[in-house]
N, C-alpha and C positions, 0 to 999 in steps of 0.2 A: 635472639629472635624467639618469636611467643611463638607457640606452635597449639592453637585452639583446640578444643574435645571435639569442636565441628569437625577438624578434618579426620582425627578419627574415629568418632561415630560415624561420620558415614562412608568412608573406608571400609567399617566394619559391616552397616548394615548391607553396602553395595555386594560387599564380598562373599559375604554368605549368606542371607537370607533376602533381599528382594531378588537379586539375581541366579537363584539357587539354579531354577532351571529353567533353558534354554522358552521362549513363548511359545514353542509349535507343541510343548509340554503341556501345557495347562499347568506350568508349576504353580509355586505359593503364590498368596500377593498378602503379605504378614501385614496384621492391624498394624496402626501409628504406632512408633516408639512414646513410651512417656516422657521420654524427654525431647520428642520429634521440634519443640520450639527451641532447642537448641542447636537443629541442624539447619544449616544454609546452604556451606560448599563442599565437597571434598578436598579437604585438605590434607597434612603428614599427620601420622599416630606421634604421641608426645613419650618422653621420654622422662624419670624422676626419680629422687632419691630421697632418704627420708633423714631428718634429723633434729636432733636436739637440743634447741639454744640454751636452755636450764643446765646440762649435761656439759659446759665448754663455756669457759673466759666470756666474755664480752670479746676483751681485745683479739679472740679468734674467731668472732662470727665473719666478718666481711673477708678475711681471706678465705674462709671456709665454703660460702656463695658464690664467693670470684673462685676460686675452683672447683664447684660444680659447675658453674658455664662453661669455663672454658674446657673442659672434659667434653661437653657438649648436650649437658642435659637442660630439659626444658622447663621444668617444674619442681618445684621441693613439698614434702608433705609435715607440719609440724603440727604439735601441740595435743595429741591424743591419749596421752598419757600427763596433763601438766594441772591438773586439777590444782592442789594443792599452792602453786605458783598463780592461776587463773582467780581464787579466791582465799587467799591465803586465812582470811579469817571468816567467819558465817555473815556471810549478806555485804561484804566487801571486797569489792573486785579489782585486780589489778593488769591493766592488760599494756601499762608501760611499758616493760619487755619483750611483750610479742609485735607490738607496735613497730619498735626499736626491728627486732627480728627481720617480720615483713618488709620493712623501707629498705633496711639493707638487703634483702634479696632480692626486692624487685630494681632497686641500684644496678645490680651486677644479674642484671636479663633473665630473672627465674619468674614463673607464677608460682603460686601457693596453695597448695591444697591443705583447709585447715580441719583437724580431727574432733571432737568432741569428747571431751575425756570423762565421762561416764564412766568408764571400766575402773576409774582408778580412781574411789574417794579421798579426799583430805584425812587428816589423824582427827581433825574436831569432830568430824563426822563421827568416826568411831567410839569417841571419847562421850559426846551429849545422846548421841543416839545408835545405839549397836543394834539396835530392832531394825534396820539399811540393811543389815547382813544377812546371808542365807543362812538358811541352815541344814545340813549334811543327813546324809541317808541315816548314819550313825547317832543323831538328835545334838550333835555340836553343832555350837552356831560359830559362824568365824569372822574373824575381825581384821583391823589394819594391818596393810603390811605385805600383800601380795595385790594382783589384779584380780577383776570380774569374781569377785565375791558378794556381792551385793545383794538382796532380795528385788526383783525388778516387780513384784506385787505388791511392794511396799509401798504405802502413799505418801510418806515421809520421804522418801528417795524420791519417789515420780516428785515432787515438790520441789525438793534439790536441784534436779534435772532439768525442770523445767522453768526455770530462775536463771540455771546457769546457762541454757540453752538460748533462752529468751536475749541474755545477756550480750551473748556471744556475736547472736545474731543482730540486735541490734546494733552493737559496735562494728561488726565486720563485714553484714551482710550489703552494702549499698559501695565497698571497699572492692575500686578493679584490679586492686593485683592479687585480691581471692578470688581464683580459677573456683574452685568447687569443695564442696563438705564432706566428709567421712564421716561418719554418725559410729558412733561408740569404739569398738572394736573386736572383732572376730566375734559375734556374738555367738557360743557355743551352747548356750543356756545350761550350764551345770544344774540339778538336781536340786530344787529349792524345796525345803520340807518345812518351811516356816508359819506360823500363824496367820500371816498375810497371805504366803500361798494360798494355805487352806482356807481362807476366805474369799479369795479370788477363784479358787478351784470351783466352791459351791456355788457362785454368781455364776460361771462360767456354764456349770451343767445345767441350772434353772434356764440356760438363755437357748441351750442345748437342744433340751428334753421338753421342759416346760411343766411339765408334772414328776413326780416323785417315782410314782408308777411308772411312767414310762423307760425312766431312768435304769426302775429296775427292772424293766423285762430284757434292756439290752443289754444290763451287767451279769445277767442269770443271777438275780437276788435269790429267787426259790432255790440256789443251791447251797446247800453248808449255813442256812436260814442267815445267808449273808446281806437282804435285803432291808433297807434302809426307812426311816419313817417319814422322815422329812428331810431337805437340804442342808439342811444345817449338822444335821449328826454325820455327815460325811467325812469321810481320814481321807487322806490323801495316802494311794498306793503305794506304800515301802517297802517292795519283792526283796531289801535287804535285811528286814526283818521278822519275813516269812520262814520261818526257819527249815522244818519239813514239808509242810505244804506250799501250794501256789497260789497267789492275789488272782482274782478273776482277771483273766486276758485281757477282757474287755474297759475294766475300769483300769489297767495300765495303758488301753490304748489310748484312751479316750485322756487319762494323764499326758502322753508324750503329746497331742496333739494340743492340749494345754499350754502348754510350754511352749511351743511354736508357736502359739496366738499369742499368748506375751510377750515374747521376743517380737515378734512381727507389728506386736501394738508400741512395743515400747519405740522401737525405731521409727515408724510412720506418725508419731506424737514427736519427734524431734526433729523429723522432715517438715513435718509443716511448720512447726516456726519458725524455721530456717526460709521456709519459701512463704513465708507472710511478710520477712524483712528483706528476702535477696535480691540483687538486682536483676534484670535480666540478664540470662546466659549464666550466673550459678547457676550449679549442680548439684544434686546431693546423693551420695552411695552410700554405701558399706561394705565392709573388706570380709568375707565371710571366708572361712576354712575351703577349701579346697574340697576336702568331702566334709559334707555337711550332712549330719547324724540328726544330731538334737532339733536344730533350726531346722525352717524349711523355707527357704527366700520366696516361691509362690505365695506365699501366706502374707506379704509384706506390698505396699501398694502405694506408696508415698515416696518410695526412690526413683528416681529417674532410671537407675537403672544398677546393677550390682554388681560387682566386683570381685577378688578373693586372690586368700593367698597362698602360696606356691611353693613349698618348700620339699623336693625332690629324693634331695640325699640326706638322708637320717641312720645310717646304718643298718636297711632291710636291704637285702638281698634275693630281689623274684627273682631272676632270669640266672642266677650263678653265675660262676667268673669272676669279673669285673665287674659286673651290670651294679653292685652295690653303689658304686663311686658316679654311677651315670643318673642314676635315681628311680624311683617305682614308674615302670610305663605306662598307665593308665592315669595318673595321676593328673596333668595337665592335659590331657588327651580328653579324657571324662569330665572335669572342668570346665572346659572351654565348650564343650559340645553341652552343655548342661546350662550354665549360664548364658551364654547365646543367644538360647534357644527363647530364655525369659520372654526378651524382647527386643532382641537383635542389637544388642548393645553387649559390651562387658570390656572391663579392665583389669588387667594383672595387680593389684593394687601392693603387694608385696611379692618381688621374685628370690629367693636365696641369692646372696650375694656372693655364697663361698662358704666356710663350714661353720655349724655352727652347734650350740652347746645344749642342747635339750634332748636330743635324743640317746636313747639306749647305749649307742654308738654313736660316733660322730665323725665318720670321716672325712678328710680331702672331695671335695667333687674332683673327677677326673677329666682333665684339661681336654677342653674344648666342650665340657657339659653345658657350663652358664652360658655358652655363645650358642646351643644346640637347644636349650630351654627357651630361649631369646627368640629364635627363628622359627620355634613348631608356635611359641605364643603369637606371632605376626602370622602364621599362615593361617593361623587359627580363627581368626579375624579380630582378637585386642584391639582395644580404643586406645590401650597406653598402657606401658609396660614402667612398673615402679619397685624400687628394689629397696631391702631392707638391710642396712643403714650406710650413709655415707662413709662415717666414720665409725673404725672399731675402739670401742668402749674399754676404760683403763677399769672401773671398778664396777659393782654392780653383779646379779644375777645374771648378766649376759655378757660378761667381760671374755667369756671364749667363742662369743659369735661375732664371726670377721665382717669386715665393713668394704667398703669401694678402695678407703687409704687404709693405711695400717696403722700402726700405735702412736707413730710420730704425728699424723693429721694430716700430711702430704703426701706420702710416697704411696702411690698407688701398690693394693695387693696383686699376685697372681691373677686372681679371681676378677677384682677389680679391673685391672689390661682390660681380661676378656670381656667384662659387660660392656666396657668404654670403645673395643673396636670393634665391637658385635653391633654398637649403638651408630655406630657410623657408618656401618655397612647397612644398615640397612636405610637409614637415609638418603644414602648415596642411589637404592632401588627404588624408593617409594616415589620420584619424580616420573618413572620409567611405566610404573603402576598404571592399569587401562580402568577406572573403575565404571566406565560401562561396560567394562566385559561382561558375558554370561558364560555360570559355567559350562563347562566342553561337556560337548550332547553323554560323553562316555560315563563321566563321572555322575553327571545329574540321573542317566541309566541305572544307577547301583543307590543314588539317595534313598537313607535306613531313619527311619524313625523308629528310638528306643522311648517305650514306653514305660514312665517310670512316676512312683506314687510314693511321697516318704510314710502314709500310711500302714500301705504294702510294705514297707520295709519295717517300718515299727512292729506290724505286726507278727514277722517273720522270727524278728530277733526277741519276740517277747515269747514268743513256742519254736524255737529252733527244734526240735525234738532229739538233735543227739549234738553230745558236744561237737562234731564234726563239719557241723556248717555252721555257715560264713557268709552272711546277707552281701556284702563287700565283695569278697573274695570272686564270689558267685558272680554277682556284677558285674566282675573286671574279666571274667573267663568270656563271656558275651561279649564284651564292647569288645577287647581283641582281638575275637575272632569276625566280627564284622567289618573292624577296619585293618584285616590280615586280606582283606579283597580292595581295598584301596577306594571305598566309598564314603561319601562322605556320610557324618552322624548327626541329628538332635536329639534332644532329651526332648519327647514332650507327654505332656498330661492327659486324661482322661476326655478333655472338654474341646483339644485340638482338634484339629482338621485332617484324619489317619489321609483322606483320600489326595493329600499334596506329596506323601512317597510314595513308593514304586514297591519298597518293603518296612516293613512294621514288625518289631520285634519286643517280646513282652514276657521274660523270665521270670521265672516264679511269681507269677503275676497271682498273687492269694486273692485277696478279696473282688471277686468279681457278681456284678450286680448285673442282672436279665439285659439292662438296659445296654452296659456295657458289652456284654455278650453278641447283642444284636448291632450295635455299630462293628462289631468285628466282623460279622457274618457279612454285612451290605459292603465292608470297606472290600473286603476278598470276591464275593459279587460282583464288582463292579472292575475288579481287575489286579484287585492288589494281594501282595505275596505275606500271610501271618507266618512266625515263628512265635510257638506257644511252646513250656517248658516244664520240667517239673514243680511240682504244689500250684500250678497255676487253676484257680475256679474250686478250690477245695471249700471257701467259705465266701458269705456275702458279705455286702461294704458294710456291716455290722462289727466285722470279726465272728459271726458263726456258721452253723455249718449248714449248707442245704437240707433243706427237708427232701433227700431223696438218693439217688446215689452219688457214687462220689464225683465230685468233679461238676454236677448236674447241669448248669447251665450252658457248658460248652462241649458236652459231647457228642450233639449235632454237628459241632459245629467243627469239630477234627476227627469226626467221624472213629472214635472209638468208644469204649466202656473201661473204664479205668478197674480194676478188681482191687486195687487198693495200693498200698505200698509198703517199703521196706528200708530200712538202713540197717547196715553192720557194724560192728565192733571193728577196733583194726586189728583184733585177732584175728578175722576170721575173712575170708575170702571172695569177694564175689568178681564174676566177668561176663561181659556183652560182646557179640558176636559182630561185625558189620563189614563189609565187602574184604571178605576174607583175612579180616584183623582181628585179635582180643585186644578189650580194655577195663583194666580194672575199677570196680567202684567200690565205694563204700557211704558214702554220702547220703545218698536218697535215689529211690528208685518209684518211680510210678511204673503199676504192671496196666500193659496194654489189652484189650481184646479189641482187634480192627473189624471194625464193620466191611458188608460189600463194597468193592469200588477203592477202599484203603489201604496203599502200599506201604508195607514194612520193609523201615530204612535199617533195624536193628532188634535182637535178639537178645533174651539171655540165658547165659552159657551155661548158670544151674540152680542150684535151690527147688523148691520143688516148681518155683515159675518158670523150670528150662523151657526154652523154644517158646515163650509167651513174647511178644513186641513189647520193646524199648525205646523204641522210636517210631513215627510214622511219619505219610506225608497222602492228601488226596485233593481232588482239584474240587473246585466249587467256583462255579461260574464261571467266569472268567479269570478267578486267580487262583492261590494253592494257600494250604494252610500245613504246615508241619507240627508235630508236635514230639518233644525230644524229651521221654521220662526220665529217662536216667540223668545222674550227674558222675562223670568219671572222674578219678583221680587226679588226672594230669589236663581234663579237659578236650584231647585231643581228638576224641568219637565230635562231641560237641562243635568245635570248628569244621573237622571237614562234612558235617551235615549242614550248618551255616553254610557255607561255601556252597551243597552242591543246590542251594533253595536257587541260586544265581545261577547259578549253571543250565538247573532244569527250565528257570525262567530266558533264556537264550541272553539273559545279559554278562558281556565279557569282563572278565574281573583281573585283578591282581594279585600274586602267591607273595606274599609280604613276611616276611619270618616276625615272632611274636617282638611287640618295642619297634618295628619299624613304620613308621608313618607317613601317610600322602595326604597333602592337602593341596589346596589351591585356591589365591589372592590374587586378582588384578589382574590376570594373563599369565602369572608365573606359576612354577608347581614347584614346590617345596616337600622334600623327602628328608626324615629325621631318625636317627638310629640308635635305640637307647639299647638294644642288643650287645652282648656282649664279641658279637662276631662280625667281621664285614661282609656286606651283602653289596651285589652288584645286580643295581637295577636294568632293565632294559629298555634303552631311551631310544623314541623312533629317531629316523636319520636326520628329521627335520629339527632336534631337538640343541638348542644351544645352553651352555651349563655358563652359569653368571655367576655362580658361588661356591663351591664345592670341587670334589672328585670323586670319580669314581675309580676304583671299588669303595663305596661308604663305608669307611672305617667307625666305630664306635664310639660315641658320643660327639657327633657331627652331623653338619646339614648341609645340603646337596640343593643348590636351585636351578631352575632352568625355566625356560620358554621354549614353548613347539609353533611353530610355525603354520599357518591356517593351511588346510590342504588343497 
């Protein structure tokens, strides 16, 4: 049985973003999805796995597809690594194999999602043309032999690309047992320092700036007479070649934002050829990283919608314990509230299957994790959930990353069971699914929009000012503590609609422009609740600094004066004061002076700033605006000032211990526990449990329905 993207796109979009909040709300009403001509009905989220007919016999493809069916998955995804097979020789194509591939999978009841293997060129390529290749901070260029090394500013590659793309698509694109397209893969955009770069770079800033002058008044040219003559003498910024001094912040930033525009061009150049030959109802994504640094999927506008992959347990250790073996909690939690948000679409396009070989560490997920990843991805609102690979690979660079079966091709792994009976339960729910529900007035009450700019974030990490922060880390202490109240989360942009939540939260929110300053002031006017944090409005959307004092454009507007700030050494000590707790920092500290009318939420405890505010919060208008300068060690001031923004607004909330998560799909509520402890929720009387037990033990999901009151 086919199981269409119709039914889970719009699953997805019903579930969480047109339905977000109740009508007597004024909640959202989110523009068309881009890919809105491929939705009709609600139908089941799809199910898939991924594999490799080049990598296995012939005579074992068709039992290989006849046991994906019968396991019970819906879709298989090939070909995104098969370049070298796709054109084995320059301008000669061979697609008799994947032909062969597809018949036999769609034979034995799968659709096909097929990749585009861009990441991975042929040896000729390397051999007649090595100028395809990046080149490294180090001034090596590099060649065949691993993945995504390519120069994507190269026009000899974009040529390559767009041959084999053209190719691809016109063989497969009018083809119904190809479900839909992956464009390249994980595109991370590694650090291109190539001649092409650098020519792509100076077209880039000419298209920019438009003058040379103006170019340099936002790089501060007049300093270290670092200012340029014309577009053409410009390098491309190498901070790994800067040896004691530092590249202007500004031409690194304006670098990384580079980089996203070609990544985001080179993908939307491979989207539309794809959608000049596909039929109707293809699709086209791409699987991006899970957190996404380099890329910035906003910047991309040709996919229907995006995608990413999901790989949990790597050997890091947040929460201690056990928690290693459960996987980082923020991870697909930040994810899916990030991608969602795009445009109310998004698929798991790779879930870890069980352990695998690239990390620092690499151990065991701990049994019942893949079935607990499975069900926060479904409450999460997933269009389809796709796991990387069916089969565990005998030789190869990833011959210790497990698959669905194990080494013999049939015998399902540990790992494998669990996706396989994780995949059945929840189909066995998704007929039960209301998807006119809207959600419960309680949770749509506590709806948080996290605002978030990969700008801001580039430019955080390009002047962290002490090794101690953590643009990331920082991130994930916010989102937790947001959904440690059991509300639901987006990620959105600068250009969103703040006035569809109830609160808006915006950590180290650096580059802030007048403009943006006064949508914050009208959003809190009009009713809504800010959380503003440390280095947040220190410089404008330039990357520099106000002409005025620090902080300038939102000190109206959290009604304080910032006296400036401070980070320590981990020699040396600092602590804040707040309803009768210490908590240590060291991180970063903005020092407050509160205007009249502004109440202080927190103190610190010495330096010569004792007894100055570290936190504040004051009302404006109709709603409140908080602002939290410090950053603690462990976090923990941070959350329960989060927590009491809800409190003081009369919305009732949830004490969720950090890794524990709520969400809610279809009429059912869904609780997940990446905690290394069990927690026992408090489920009203009317509440019937479909999936789970309670007390939630660790690395397990708990479902239930409440019953209308």
């Amino acid at each position: 049985m086919f199981r269409p993207l119709l039914a889970a796109l719009m699953t997805a979009a019903v579930a969480t973003t047109a339905a977000a909040y109740p009508a007597d709300m004024g909640g959202p009403h989110p523009a068309p999805l881009r890919g809105a001509a491929l939705l009709h009905q609600p139908e089941s989220m799809s199910f898939g796995v991924f594999y490799y007919p080049t990598q296995w016999p012939q005579s074992q493809w068709r039992r290989d597809f006849e046991g994906m069916h019968k396991l019970g998955f819906d879709f298989t995804h090939m070909a995104e690594f098969d370049w070298t097979y796709l054109e084995p020789e320059e301008g000669h194509f061979d697609f008799a194999w994947l032909d062969q591939a597809i018949d036999l999978a769609s034979k034995a009841g799968l659709r096909v999602i097929l990749g585009t293997p861009t990441a991975a060129p042929p040896s000729w390529m390397d051999e007649r043309y090595p100028e395809v290749y990046r080149v490294d901070e180090h001034g090596q260029r590099h060649e065949h032999g691993i993945r995504a090394e390519v120069s994507l500013a190269n026009p000899k590659y974009e040529a390559f690309v767009t041959r084999l793309v053209t190719a691809m698509a016109r063989h497969y694109g009018h083809d119904p047992r190809v479900w839909g397209w992956q464009v390249d893969n994980e595109p991370s955009t590694f650090p291109d320092y190539s001649d092409s770069a650098r020519a792509a770079f100076q077209s880039w800033l000419q298209k920019k700036y438009g003058t040379i002058d103006a170019m340099n008044t936002a790089w501060a040219g007049s300093f270290w007479s670092t200012r340029y003559g014309s577009f053409k003498q410009v390098h491309l910024p190498n901070a790994t070649l800067a040896a004691e001094d530092k590249l202007s912040p500004h031409a690194l930033l304006d670098f990384a934002r580079f980089q996203a525009d070609t990544t985001a061009r080179f993908l939307d150049a491979q989207a539309a050829i794809l959608k000049k030959y596909a039929r109707s109802g293809q699709w086209v994504t791409t699987n991006y990283t899970n957190v996404s640094t380099a890329t910035d999927p906003r910047r991309s506008h040709g996919l229907d919608f995006p995608s990413f992959t999901l790989y949990p347990v790597a050997g890091t250790n947040i929460l201690g314990g056990d928690s290693y073996a459960i996987g980082k909690p923020a991870n697909l939690m930040e994810a899916a509230s990030y991608f969602r948000s795009i445009n109310g679409t998004f698929g798991v396009m790779e879930l870890q299957p069980g352990q695998v070989n690239w990390g620092e560490i690499n151990p065991q997920p701990m049994p019942g994790a893949v079935s607990m990843w499975m069900w926060h991805a479904f409450a999460s609102g997933a269009s389809f959930i796709s796991t990387y690979r069916y089969r565990h690979p005998l030789r190869g660079s990833e011959m210790y990353h497990e698959g669905i079966v194990s080494t013999d091709g049939v015998t399902l792994s540990r790992t494998g069971r669990e996706f396989v009976d994780t995949l059945h339960e929840i189909k066995t729910l998704e007929p039960k699914l209301d998807n006119k529900a809207t959600l419960p007035s309680k949770l749509a009450a506590r709806y948080t929009a996290y605002l978030w700019s990969q700008d801001v974030f580039w430019d955080l990490d390009i002047q962290p000012q002490t090794t101690l922060w953590n643009s990331w880390a920082y991130r994930n202490t916010y989102t937790l503590a947001v959904k440690s109240t059991g509300a639901p989360m987006d990620f959105i942009a600068e250009d969103d609609d703040f006035n569809r939540y109830p609160f808006l939260i915006a950590p180290a929110y650096q580059l802030v422009s007048q403009a943006l300053a006064d949508k914050w002031r009208r959003y809190v006017e009009q009713g809504g609740h800010l959380i503003l944090t440390s280095r947040t409005g220190q410089k404008n959307a330039l990357g520099q600094f106000h002409e005025g004092p620090w902080a300038a454009p939102i000190l109206d507007l959290i009604g304080d004066d910032v006296e400036g700030f401070d980070m320590l050494p981990p020699s040396a000590n600092g602590a804040v004061n707040a309803n009768g707790k210490t908590h240590a920092w060291h991180r970063w500290a903005d020092i407050l002076t509160p205007r009249p009318s502004t109440t202080v939420l927190a103190t610190y405890a010495d330096h010569y700033y004792a007894g100055k505010a570290a936190a504040t919060t004051r009302k404006l208008g109709k709603g409140t605006v908080t602002m939290i300068g410090v950053s603690t060690d462990d976090g923990e001031l941070e959350r329960e000032i989060v927590r009491s923004v809800y409190q003081r607004a009369g919305v009732a909330i949830d004490d969720l211990p950090t890794g524990v998560f709520l969400d809610w799909r279809g009429g059912f509520y869904v609780m997940v526990n990446y905690n290394p402890q069990p927690f026992s929720p408090s489920l009203p009387i009317t509440a019937t449990i479909v999936h789970g037990h309670t007390p939630l033990v660790p690395a397990q999901a708990l479902v239930w329905k409440e019953a209308s009151p």
